[in-house]
N, C-alpha and C positions, 0 to 999 in steps of 0.2 A: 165219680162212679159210685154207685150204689151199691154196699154191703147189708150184711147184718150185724144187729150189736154183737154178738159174738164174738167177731173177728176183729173187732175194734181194738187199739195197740194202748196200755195205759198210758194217760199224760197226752191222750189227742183229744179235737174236738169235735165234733160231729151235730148233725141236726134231724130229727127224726124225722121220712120220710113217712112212714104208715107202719100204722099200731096193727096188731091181730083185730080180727071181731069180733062180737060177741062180749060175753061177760067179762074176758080179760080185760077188753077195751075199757069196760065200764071201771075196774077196780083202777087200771094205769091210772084212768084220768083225774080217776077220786085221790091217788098219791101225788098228782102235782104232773104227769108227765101228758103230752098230748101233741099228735102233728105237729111239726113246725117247730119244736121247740130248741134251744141250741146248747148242750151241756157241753161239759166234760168228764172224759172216764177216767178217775182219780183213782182208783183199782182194780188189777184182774186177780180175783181169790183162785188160792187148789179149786177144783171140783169145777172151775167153769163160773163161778159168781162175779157180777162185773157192777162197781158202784160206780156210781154217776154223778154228779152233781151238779145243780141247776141252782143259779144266783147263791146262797146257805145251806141249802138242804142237797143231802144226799141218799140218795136212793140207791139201794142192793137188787140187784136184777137177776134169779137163776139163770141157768145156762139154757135149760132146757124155752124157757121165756126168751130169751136173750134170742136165739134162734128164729126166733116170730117177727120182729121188732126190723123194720127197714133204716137204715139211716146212709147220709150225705154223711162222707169224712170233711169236715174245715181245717182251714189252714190257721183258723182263730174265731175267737167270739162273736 
């Protein structure tokens, strides 16, 4: 079932569905994040800030971003 990152539970896995368009797209993809890709959400900060992680790197996502952002919940990597 298809959410948004927002809603995502820390410590699960998920695979992005479909990025916003537009310039946002452009900067996601420039940070490393793009369709299809399959992280994990390593924390949900106060304020709605959700970090993710992908293979080493982790990425901080606002909330208000976060909201744009389709993704598949996984059961694993």
């Amino acid at each position: 079932m298809d959410k948004t990152l927002d809603k995502i539970s820390q410590g699960k896995f998920l695979k992005i569905t479909k990025l916003p368009t537009g310039d946002i797209k452009s900067q996601l993809i420039r940070l490393g994040l793009s369709e299809g890709d399959k992280l994990k959400c390593t924390h949900k900060l106060p304020g709605g800030t959700i970090v993710v992680k992908k293979n080493r790197q982790e990425i901080a996502i606002g909330f208000d971003l976060a909201k744009k952002i389709k993704i598949h919940e996984l059961n694993e990597l």
